[in-house]
VEXGU-604537 format. One record per residue (C-alpha): x, y, z; residue in three letters; residue number from 1. Coordinates in steps of 0.1 Angstrom, whole numbers, plus 5000, padded with zeros to 4 digits. Each point is the difference from the previous one (the first is absolute). Layout:
BEGIN
[[X; Y; Z]; 'ALA'; NUM]
...
//
This chain:
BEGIN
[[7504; 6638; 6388]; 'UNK'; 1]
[[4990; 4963; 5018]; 'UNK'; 2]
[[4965; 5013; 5010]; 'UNK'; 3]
[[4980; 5023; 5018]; 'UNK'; 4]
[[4983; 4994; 5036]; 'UNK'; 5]
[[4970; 5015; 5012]; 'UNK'; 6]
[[4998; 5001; 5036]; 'UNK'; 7]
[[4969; 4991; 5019]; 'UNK'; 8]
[[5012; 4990; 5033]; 'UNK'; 9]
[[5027; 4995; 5027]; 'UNK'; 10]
[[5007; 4964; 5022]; 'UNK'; 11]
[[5031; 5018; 5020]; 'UNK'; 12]
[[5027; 4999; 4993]; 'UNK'; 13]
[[4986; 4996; 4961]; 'UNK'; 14]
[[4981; 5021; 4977]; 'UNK'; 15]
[[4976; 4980; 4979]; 'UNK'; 16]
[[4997; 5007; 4965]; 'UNK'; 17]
[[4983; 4990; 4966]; 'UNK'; 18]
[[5031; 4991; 4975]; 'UNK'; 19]
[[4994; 5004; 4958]; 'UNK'; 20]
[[5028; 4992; 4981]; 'UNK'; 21]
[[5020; 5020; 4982]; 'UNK'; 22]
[[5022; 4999; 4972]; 'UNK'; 23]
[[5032; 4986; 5015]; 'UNK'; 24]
[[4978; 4976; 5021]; 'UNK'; 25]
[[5012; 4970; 4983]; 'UNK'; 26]
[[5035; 5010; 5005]; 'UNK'; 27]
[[4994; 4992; 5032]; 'UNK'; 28]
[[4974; 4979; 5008]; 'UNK'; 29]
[[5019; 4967; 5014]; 'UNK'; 30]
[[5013; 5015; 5023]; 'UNK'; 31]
[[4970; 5010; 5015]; 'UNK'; 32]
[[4982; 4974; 4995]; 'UNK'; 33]
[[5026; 4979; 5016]; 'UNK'; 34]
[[4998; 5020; 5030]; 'UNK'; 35]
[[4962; 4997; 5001]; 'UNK'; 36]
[[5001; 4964; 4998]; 'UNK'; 37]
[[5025; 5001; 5032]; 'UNK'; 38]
[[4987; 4979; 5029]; 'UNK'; 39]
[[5012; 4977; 5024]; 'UNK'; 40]
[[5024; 4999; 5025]; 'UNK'; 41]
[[5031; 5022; 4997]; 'UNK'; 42]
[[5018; 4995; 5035]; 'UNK'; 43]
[[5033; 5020; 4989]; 'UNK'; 44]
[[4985; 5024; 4971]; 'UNK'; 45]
[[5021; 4989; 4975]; 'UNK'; 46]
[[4972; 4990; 4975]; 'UNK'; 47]
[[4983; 5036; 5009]; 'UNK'; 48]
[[5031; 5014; 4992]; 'UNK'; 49]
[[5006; 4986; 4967]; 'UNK'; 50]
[[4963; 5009; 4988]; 'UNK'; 51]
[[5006; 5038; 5013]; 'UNK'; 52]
[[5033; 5010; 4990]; 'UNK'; 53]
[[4991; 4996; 4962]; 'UNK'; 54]
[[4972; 5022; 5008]; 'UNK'; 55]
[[5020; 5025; 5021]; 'UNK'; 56]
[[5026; 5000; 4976]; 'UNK'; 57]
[[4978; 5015; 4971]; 'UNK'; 58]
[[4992; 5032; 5021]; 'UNK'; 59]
[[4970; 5010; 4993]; 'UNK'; 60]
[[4988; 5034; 5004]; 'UNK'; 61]
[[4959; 5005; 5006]; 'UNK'; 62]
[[4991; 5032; 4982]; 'UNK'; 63]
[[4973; 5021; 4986]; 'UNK'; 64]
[[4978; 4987; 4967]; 'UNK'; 65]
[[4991; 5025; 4977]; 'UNK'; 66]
[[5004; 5029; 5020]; 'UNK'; 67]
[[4976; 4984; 5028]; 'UNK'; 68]
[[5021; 5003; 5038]; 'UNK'; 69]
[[4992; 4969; 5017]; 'UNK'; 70]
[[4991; 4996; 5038]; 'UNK'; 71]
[[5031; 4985; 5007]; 'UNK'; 72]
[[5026; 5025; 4985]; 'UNK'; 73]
[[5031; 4989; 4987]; 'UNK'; 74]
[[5017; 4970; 5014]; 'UNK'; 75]
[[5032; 4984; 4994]; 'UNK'; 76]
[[5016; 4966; 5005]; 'UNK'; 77]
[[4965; 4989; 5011]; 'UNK'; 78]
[[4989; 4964; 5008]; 'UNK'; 79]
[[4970; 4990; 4979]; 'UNK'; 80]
[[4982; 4968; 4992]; 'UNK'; 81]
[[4977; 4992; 4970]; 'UNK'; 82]
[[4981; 4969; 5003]; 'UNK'; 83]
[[4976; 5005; 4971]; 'UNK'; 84]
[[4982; 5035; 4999]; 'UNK'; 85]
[[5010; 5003; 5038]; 'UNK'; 86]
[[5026; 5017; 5012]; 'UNK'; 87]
[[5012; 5005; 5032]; 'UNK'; 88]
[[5027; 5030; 5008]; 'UNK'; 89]
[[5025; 5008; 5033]; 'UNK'; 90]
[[5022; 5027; 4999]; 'UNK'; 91]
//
């Protein structure tokens, strides 16, 4: 488990969320910190591209905690940023 999110909001096309890590958190936590420090121009997407695809490419599922069903269900293959305790999701 990275972490869990608590949703408290939506900025369409993104649900906003609170994010605690988790156990595998610093498994994984480059990556998105990389991708949270991403700014600048990117005219052809390659340097998007190169911060996402590590990201896509660990599938990660959003699920229940302890029994608990969250607002937002079960989601796969999601993109989510974590800058901090903030998260941002689009499915």
């Amino acid at each position: 488990m990275v972490g869990e999110l608590s949703e408290y909001g939506c900025d369409q096309p993104f649900f906003l969320a609170r994010f605690t890590p988790g156990p595998g958190w610093e498994s994984v936590r480059a990556l998105f910190e990389a991708w949270a420090a991403f700014s600048g121009p990117d005219p052809d997407g390659v340097r998007f591209v190169a911060l996402v695809k590590p990201l896509h490419d660990l599938e990660l599922t959003l699920a229940p905690v302890d029994g608990r069903q969250p607002p937002l269900q079960l989601f796969k293959n999601c993109m989510l940023r974590i800058d901090g305790s903030e998260a941002r999701l689009r499915y």
